[in-house]
VEXDREN-2710 file (C-alpha; in Angstrom, 1 decimal):
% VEXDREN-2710
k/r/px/py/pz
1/UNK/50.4/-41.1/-31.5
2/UNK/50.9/-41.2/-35.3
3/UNK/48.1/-41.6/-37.7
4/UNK/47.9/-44.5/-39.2
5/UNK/44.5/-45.4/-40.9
6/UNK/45.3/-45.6/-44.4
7/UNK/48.5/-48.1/-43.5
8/UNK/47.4/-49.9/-39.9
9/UNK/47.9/-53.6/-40.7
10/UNK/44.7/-56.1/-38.8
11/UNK/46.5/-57.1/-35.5
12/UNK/43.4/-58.9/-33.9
13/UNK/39.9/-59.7/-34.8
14/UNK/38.5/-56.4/-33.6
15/UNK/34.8/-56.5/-34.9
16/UNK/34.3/-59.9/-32.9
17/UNK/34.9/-57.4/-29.6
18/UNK/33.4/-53.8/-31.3
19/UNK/30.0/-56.1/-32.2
20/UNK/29.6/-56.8/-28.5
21/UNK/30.2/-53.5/-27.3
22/UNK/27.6/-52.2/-29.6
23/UNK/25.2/-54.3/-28.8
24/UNK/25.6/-53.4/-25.8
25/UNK/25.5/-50.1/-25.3
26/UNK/24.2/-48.7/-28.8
27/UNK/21.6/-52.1/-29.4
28/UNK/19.1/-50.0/-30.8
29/UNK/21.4/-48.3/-33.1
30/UNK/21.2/-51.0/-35.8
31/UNK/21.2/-48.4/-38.9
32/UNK/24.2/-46.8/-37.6
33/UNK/26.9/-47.3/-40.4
34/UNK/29.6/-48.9/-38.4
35/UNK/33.1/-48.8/-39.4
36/UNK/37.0/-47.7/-38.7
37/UNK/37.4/-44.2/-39.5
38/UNK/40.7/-43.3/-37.3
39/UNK/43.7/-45.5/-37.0
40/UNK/46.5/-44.2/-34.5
41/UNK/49.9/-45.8/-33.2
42/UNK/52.3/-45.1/-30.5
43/UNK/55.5/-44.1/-31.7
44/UNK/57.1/-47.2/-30.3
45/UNK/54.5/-49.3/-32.4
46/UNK/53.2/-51.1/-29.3
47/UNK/50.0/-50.2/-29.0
48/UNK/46.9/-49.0/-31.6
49/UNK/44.0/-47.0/-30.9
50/UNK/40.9/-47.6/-33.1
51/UNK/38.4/-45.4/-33.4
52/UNK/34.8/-45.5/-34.4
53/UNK/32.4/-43.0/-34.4
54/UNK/29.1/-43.7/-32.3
55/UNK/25.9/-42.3/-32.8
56/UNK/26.3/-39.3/-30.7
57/UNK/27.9/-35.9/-31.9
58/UNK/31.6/-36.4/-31.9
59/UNK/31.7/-39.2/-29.8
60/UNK/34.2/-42.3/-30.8
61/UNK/34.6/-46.0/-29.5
62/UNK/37.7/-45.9/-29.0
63/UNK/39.8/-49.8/-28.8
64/UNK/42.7/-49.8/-27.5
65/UNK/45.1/-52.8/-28.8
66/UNK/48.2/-54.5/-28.1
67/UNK/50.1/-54.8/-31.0
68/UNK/52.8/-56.7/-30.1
69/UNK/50.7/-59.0/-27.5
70/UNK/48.1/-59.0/-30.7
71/UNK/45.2/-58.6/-28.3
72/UNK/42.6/-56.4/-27.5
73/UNK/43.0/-53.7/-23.9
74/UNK/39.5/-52.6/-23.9
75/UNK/37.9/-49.6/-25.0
76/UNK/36.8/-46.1/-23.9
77/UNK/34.0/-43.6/-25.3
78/UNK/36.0/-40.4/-26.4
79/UNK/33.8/-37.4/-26.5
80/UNK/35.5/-34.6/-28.4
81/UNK/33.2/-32.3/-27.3
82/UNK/34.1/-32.8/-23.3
83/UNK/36.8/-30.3/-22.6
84/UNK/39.4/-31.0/-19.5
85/UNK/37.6/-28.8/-16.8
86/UNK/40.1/-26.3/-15.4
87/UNK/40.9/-25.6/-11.9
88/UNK/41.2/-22.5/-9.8
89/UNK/43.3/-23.5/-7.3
90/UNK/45.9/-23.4/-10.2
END
């Protein structure tokens, strides 16, 4: 993934789809300043990742989009704070 934010070009609409997952899931978070802080694209410019802090401690809304489809995958929450757990069968 390459980062992108200061160059991304608008592919879809994406605060018609962020409004509704806020509401959602951070409703009572109406002071929150929403808004794009990270930008990244797949090397093969297919797809975008947009991401947008939440109000928890490094915790991002994360869109995924189709670039050349010019539609929206869905989303995840990324917690930077969650480490991969590791295993000791390993």
């Amino acid at each position: 993934m390459l980062k992108v934010t200061e160059t991304a070009r608008e592919v879809v609409d994406l605060w018609a789809y962020a409004d509704l997952v806020i509401g959602s899931d951070f409703g009572d978070a109406v002071d929150w300043n929403w808004q794009v802080v990270h930008i990244y694209e797949s090397s093969d410019g297919k797809f975008q990742h947009i991401g947008i802090p939440v109000p928890h401690d490094e915790t991002y809304l994360t869109v995924i989009v189709d670039i050349p489809g010019k539609k929206i995958l869905g989303h995840v929450f990324l917690d930077l704070r969650t480490r991969p757990s590791s295993r000791s069968d390993e």
